[in-house]
N, C-alpha and C positions, 0 to 999 in steps of 0.2 A: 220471486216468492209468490208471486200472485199467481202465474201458471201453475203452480204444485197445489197451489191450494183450490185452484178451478179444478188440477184434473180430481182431487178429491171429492169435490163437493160432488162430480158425477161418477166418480169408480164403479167401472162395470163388476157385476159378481165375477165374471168369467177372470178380472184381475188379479180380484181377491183371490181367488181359487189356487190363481196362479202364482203367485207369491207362495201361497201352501205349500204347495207341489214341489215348486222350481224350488224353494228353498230347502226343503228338503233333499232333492237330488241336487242341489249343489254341495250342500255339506255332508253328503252322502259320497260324494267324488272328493271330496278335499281329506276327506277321513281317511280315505287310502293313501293318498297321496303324503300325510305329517300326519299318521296316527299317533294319538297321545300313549294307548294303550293296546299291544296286537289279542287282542280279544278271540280267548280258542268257544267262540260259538258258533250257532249258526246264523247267521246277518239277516236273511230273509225272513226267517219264521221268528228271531227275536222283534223285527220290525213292523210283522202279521200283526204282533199282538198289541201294539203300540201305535199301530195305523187304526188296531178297531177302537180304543179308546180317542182315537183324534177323530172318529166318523161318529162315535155317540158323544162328544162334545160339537159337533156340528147339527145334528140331529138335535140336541135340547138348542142350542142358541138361537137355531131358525127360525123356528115357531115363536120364541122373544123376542125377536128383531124389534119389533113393530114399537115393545114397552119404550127400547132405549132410542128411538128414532121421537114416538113423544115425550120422553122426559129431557131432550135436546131441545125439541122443539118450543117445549113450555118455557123451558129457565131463561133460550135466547129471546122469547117473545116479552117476556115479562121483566127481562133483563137483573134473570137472579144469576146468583153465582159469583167466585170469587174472583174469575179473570172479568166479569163483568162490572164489578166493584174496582178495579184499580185504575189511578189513573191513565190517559189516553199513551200510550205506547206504540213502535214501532211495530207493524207488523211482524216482523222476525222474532221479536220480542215477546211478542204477544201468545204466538204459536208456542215456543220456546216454556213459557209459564205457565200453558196451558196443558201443553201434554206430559209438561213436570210436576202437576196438581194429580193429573189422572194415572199418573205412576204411579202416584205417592198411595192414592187411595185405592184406587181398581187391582196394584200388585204388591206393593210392597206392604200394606196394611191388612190385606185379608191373608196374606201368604205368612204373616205374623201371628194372626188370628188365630189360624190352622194349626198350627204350632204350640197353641194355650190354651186348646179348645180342647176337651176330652174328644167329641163326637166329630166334630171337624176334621180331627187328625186322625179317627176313623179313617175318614171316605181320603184326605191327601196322602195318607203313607204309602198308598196302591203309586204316586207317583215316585217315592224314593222306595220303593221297594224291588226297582229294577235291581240288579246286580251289574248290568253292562251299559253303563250310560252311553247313548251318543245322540245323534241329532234326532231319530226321532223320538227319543224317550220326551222332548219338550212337550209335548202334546200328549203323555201316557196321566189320563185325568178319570177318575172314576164319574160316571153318568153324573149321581149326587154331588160330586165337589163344582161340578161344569155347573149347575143352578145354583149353589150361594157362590159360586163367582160372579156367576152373572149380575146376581142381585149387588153384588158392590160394585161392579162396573158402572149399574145404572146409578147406583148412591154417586159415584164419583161423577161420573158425566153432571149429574144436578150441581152440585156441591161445585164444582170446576165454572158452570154455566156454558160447559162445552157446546159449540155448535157441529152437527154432523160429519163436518169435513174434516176437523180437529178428531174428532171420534176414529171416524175410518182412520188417516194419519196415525192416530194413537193403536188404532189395532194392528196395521201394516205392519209398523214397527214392532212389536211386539211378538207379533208372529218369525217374525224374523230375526232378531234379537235373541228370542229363546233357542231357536233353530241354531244360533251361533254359539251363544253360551254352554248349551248342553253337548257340542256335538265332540266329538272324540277326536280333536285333533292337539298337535300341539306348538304354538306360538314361540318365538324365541321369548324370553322369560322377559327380555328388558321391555318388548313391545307386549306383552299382559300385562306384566305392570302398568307399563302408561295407561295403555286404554281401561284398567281399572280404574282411572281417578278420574274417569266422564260415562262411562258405559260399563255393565256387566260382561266383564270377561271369561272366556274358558275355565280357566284356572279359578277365579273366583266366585264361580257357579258350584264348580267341581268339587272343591272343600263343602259347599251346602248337603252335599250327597254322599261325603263319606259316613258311612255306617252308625258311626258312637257319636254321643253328645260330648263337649259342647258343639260342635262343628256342624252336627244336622240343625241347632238352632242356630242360626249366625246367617247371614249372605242372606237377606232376603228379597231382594233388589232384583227385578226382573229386566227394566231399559236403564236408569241410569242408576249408578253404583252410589252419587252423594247421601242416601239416605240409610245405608249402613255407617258409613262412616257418621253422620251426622247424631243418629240414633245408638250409635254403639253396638251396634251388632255384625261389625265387621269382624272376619275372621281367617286366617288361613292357613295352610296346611301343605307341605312340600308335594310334589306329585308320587313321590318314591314309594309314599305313606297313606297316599289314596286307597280305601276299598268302601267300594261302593253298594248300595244296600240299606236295609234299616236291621238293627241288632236283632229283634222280632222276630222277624220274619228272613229267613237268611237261607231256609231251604228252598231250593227251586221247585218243587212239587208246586208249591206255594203263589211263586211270584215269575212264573214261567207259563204260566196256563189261564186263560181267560176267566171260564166259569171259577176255582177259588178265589181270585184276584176281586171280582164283583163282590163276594160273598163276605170278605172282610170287615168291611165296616158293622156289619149286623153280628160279628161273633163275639165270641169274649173277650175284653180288653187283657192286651200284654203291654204292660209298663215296664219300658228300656230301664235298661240299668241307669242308676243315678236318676231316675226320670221325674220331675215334682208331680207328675201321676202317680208315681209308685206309693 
């Protein structure tokens, strides 16, 4: 445990980078190999547009680095925080509690938020408003949603009293996690199941993105899955019955092209059917 958390505390960018990438083109191979879905598009230029959204959510966090590296630094120095409050625990333990606090608030809280927000859900429908989900739609984030994520990542990091290693850790996974959940393959049913009662699975991601409510609000779990269950907003949906999309927005003109896709959040609101915006 100690070596994982050493090579964290020094993770080279070029790792992180690579976890990106590599994860992407792993689940980008595996999609062919047990597709969930044979998707009649075209793979590259749907992935163009979903690769620029993962470059302007790199582009804003950059230049923030720096906030969430001091609000790490401040909570561990001052010894605020909630894994810094509990008593003395195993290391394994410890890491375990700490990147299950910065789930809880950095994803599954703000990813609920979005959800309740009029203007919020603005700027996240650009991410279900893909029609072809696979692995790199995890990263498809309008500029705008990438800064009030941020801003809770950092709430969470204080709140947690994470220190940087725990941080990195918690992004690593995360990036790669969603890479897995989102990506267009498909599991034998008995082994999604399981892994939905410790981690965000395929299929359980998958119900998040079909089309109509309730199902676009449900699953909101990014690494581990006990906080739908816990919170009640667990939900699911056969794969037969998937269609992926938001009711809204359902033409491709729309959600197949960069510059509209930006422009959404500032246009006029359209309240889905049944929607408590409507």
């Amino acid at each position: 445990m100690e070596n994982i958390i050493d090579y964290f505390k020094t993770i080279p960018t070029l790792h992180r980078t690579l976890l990106l990438v590599g994860g992407i083109a792993f689940f980008w191979i595996v999609e062919s190999a047990i597709p969930l879905f044979n998707f009649k598009y075209q793979k590259v230029k749907h992935a163009g547009i979903n690769i620029f959204f993962t470059i302007t959510t790199i582009v804003v966090n950059f230049p923030l680095a720096f906030i969430l590296v001091k609000s790490s630094d401040w909570a561990v120095a001052n010894d605020f925080g909630i894994i810094n409050w509990l008593p003395d625990m195993p290391l394994w333990l410890y890491t375990i509690v700490g990147l299950m606090v910065l789930d809880l608030i950095g994803a599954y809280f703000i990813h609920w938020l979005e959800h309740k927000v009029k203007w919020m859900w603005m700027f996240h429908l650009i991410h279900h408003s893909d029609l072809n989900v696979d692995t790199t739609s995890a990263n498809r984030h309008h500029p705008g949603e990438s800064v009030f994520r941020f801003v809770f990542t950092t709430i969470a990091v204080i709140i947690t009293g994470a220190p940087m290693w725990m941080v990195f850790m918690y992004q690593s996974l995360s990036v790669v996690l969603s890479q897995f959940n989102h990506a267009n393959i498909s599991l034998p049913r008995w082994l999604d199941n399981a892994i939905s009662f410790v981690i965000v699975s395929p299929d359980m991601h998958h119900t998040h993105h079909h089309y109509t409510q309730p199902y676009t609000d449900s699953n909101y779990g990014n690494i581990f899955a006990i906080w739908d269950r816990i919170f009640g907003t667990y939900n699911f949906i056969e794969r037969k019955d998937l269609v992926y999309g938001i009711d809204t927005y359902m033409d491709p003109k729309e959600n197949e092209h960069i510059s509209p896709l930006l422009r959404i959040p500032f246009e006029s609101y359209r309240p889905p059917v049944g929607s408590k915006f409507d």
